[in-house]
N, C-alpha and C positions, 0 to 999 in steps of 0.2 A: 149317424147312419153311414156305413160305404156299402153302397148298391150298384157295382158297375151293370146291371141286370142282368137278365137271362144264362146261364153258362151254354154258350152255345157250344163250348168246342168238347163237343162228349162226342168226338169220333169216333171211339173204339166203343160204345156201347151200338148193341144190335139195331137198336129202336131210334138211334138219335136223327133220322132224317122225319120221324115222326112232327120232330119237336113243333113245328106247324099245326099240325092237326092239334095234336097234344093241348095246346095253349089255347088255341079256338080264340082269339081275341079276348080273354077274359078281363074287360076292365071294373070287376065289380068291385075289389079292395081298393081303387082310384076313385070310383062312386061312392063307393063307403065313405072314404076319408072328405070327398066335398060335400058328403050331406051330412055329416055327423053334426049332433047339437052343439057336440062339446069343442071346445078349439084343440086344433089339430099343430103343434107345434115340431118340425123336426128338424134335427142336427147333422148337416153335413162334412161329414171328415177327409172324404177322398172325391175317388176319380165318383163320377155322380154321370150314369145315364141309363139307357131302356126305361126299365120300371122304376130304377132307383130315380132318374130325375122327374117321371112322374108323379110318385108320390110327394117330391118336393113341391112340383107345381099346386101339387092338389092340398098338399098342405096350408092351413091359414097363414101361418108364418116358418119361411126356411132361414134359419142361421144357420151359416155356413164357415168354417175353418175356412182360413186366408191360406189353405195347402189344397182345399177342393178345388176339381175341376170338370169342367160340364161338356158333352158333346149328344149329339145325336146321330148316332154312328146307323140307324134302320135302312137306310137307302143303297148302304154296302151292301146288306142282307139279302136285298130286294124285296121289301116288306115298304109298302106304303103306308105308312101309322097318321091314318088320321085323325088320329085322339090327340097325338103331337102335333099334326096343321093347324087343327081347329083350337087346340088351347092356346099353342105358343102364338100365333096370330092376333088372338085377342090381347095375349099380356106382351109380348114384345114387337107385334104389328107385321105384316106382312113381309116388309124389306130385307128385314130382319130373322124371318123364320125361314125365308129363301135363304140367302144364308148361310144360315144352320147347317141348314138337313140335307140342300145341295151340297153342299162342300165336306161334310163332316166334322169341320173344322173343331176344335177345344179353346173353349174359353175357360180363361183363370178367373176366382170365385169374385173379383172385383170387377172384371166383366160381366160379370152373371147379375151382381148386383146393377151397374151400370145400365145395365139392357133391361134390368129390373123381372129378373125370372125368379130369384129372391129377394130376402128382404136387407138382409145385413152379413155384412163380413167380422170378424174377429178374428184375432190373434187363435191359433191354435189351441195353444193352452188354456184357453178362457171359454172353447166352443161350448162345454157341457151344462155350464154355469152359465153363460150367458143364456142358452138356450130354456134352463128350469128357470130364470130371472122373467125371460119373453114370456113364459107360459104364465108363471106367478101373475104377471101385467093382466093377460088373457082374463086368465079367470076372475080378477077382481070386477070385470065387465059383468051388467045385466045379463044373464041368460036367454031370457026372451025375445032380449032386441038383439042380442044377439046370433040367437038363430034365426029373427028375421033377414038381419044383412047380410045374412051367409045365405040365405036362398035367394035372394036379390041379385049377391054375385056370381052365385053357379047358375042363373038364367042369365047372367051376361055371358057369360062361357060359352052356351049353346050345347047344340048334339053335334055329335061328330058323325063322318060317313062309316060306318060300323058295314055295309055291305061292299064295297071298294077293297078297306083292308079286310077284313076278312077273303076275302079274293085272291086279295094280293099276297096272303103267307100258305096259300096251296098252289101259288104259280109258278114252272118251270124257275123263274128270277129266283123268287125266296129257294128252292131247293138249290142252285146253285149259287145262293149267298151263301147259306149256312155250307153248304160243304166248302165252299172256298176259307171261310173263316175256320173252320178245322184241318184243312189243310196249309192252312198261313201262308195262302198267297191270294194275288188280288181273280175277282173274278172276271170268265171268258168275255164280260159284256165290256171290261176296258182294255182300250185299245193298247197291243203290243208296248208303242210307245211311251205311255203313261201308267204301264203296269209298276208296281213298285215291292221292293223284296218286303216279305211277310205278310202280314193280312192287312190291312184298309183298316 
């Protein structure tokens, strides 16, 4: 999988400050993937964020190429993703999700596993295969009890504030992240001295 998510920088289309409204918080393909019976195994190859490192999280098991790397770049945008608080919290804790999502920062995929937002790294050349290897494992598991401990651990997960962000990608902030990120520079909310050439 390389999901860096969303193409936000569709400036020159007429509608693209839309993309807010457009998207409505839609996280039912991230629900999908945590309730599914069947296991859910995906392969990450690159830069991994928005929906692409969602789906990872939401994935039963993410193997990852040791050339992947993860950020959670929504705070640039000014999009509060609390689908991101509430999961990354549970699986890499608090400290940790600050972090993240404060900083923007990019973790390489041995980080990602360290902080345990995946499961395992490999060699590049090995991602595809290792990856139908994880699933083969998968599936030789009971089905049943299966899909018991996969509802066991999406009720560890919890709900997220779905009224917050949603709020927050029709707010002045979000219309001035996405335009900032299509104009590739940083936005009006940082200060002169910490503005930095191209986008966030």
């Amino acid at each position: 999988m390389f999901a860096p998510g969303g193409d936000l920088g569709g400036g020159g289309d007429d509608n693209w400050m839309q993309f807010g409204s457009a998207l409505s918080m839609d996280v039912t393909p991230f629900d999908t993937l945590r309730k599914s019976a069947k296991p859910v195994v995906c392969a990450v190859n690159g830069l991994c964020q928005g929906g692409g490192l969602q789906i990872a999280m939401c994935s039963d098991v993410a193997v990852v190429s040791d050339r992947a790397t993860f950020r959670v770049p929504e705070l640039y945008r000014g999009i509060a993703d609390t689908y991101y608080s509430q999961m990354l919290a549970r699986i890499i804790g608090p400290v940790r999700t600050r972090d993240l999502m404060f900083t923007g920062r990019t973790l390489t995929a041995g980080e990602a596993v360290e902080w345990g937002m995946v499961a395992r790294v490999v060699p590049h050349d090995q991602l595809m295969d290792a990856a139908r290897e994880v699933l083969a494992q998968c599936c030789r598991t009971a089905p049943g009890a299966r899909r018991i401990v996969k509802a066991s651990l999406d009720n560890y997960l919890g709900l997220y504030d779905r009224i917050g962000m949603e709020a927050s990608i029709e707010s002045a902030e979000a219309v001035e992240g996405f335009r900032a990120f299509a104009e590739r520079r940083s936005p009006n909310w940082v200060h002169p001295e910490l503005r930095v050439d191209g986008r966030l």
